[in-house]
C-alpha positions in Angstrom: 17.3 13.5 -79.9 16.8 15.9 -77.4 15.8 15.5 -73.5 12.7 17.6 -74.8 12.0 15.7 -77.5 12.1 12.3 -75.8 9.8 13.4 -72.8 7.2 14.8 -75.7 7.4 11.5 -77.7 6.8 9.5 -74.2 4.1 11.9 -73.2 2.1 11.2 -77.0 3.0 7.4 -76.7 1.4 7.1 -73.1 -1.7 8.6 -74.3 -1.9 6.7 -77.2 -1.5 3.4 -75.4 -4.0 4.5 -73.0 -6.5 4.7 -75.9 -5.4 1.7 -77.6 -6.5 -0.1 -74.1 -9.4 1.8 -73.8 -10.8 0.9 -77.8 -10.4 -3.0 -77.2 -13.7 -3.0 -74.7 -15.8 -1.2 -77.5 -19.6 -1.2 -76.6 -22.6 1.1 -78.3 -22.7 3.7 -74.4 -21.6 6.9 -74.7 -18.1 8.2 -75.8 -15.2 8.4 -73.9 -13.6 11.0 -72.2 -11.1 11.7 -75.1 -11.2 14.6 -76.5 -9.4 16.8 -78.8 -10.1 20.8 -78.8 -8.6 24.0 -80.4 -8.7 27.1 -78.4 -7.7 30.7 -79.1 -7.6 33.7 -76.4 -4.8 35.6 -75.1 -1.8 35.8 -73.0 -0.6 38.8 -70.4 3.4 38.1 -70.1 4.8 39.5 -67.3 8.5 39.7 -66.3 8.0 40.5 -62.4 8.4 44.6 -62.8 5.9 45.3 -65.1 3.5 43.7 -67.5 5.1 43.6 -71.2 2.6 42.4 -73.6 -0.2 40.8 -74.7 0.1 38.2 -77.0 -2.9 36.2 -78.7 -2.4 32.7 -77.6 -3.5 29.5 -79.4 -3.6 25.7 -78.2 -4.4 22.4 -79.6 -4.8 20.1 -76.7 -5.3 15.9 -76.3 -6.8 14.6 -73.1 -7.5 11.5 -71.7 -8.4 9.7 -68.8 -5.8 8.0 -66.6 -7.6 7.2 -63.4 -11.7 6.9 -64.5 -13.0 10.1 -65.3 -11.5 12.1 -62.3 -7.8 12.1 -63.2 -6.5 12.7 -67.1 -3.8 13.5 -68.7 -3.4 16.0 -71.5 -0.6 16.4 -74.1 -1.2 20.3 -76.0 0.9 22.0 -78.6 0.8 25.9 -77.6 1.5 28.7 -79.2 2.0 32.7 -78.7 2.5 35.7 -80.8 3.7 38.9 -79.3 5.3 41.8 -80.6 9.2 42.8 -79.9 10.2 46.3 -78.4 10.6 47.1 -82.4 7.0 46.0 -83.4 8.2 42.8 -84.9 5.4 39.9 -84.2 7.5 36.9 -82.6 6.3 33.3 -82.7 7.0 31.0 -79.7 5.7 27.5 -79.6 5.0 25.5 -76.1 4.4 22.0 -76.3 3.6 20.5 -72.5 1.7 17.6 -70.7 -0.6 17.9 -68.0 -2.1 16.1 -65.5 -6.0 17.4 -64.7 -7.8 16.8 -61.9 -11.6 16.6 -62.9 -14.9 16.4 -61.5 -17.7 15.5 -63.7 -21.0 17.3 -62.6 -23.5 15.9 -65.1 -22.9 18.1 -68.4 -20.1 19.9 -66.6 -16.2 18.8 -66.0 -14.6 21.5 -63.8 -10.7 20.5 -63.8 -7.2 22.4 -62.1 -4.5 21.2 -63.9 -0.2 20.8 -63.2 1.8 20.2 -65.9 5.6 21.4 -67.6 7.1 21.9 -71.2 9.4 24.0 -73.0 9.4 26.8 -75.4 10.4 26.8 -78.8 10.9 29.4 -80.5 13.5 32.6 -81.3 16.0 33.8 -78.5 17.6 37.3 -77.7 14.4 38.6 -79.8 13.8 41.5 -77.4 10.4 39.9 -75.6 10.4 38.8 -71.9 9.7 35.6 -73.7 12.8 33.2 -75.6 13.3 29.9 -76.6 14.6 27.4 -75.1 12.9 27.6 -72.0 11.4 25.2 -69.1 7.9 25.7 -68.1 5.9 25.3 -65.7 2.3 25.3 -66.0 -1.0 24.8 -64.1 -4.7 25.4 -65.3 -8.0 25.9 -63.8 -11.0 25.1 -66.2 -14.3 24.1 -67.7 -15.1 21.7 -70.1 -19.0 21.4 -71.1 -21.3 19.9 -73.8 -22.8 21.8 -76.1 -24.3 19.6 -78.2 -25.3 15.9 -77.5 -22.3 14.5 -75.9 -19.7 14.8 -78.7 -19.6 18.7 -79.0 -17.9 20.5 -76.3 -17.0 23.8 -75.1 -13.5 24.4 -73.3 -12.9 27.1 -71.0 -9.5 27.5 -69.5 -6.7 30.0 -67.6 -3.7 28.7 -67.9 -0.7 30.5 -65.5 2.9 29.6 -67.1 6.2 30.4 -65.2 9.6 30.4 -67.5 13.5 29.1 -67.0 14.3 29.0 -64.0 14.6 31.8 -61.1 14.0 34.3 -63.7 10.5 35.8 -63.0 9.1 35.2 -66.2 5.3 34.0 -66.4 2.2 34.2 -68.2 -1.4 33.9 -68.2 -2.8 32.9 -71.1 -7.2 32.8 -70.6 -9.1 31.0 -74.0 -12.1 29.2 -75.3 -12.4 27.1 -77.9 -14.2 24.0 -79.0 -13.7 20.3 -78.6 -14.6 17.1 -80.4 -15.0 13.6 -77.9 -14.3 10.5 -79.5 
């Protein structure tokens, strides 16, 4: 099992243990701050000299709360497409965890985010962007209700830096909808 893999599977297990904890104090108030969301948008890569590509970006993203409702922690599976120098469409997956620094403001939680990954996905495919990659990630955002308290909307830029020393970044901007249970 990979170093990538292991920090993932920790990543998923803290969250899910922070949920388990939070379910065994059940009362009728409002939901939690869990939520789950799927956003689309898209991302500007950039490899310092000159900005490559747009690629549409995708992102299905878990938060929690670790610290009340001010400080969560959020495990996402990201993805972009972009196209080669041939025209070819190239996949890249980007799983990452994040830790968000919120401030709930009645209907409104305003968050900046810092978090790291990896990429997955083809290398040597002629894009700025190849597998195998660390990440770096922060995010400045909005999440909202749209309807009741269940239904929300999710607003985010998210700015990515990739390897190491190598210049490589993105900034991928979507919306998207979320579901609080």
């Amino acid at each position: 099992m990979t170093r990538r893999v292991r920090t993932l599977a920790f990543a998923i297990a803290s969250l899910a243990a922070t949920a388990t904890a939070g379910a065994q104090s059940w009362s009728r108030s409002r939901p939690s701050e869990q939520s789950l969301s799927y956003v689309l948008g898209f991302a500007a890569l950039d490899d310092g000299y000159a900005t490559d590509s747009l690629g549409r970006a995708w992102s299905v993203r878990m938060d929690s709360p670790i610290i009340g409702r001010f400080v969560l922690g959020e495990i996402a599976l990201s993805g972009v497409s972009t196209k080669d120098l041939v025209g070819t469409r190239q996949r890249f997956l980007i799983p990452e965890a994040q830790v968000q620094l919120q401030l709930p403001i009645g209907p409104f939680r305003p968050y900046i985010g810092f978090g790291a990954g990896g990429v997955m996905g083809p290398e040597g495919t002629g894009t700025i962007l190849n597998g195998g990659k660390r990440v770096v990630s922060t995010a400045l955002g909005l999440r909202t209700f749209l309807a009741g308290d269940r239904l929300m909307l999710h607003v985010e830029s998210r700015v990515r830096e990739y390897g190491r020393d190598e210049g490589v970044s993105s900034v991928d901007v979507t919306a998207g909808v979320g579901l609080r249970f």
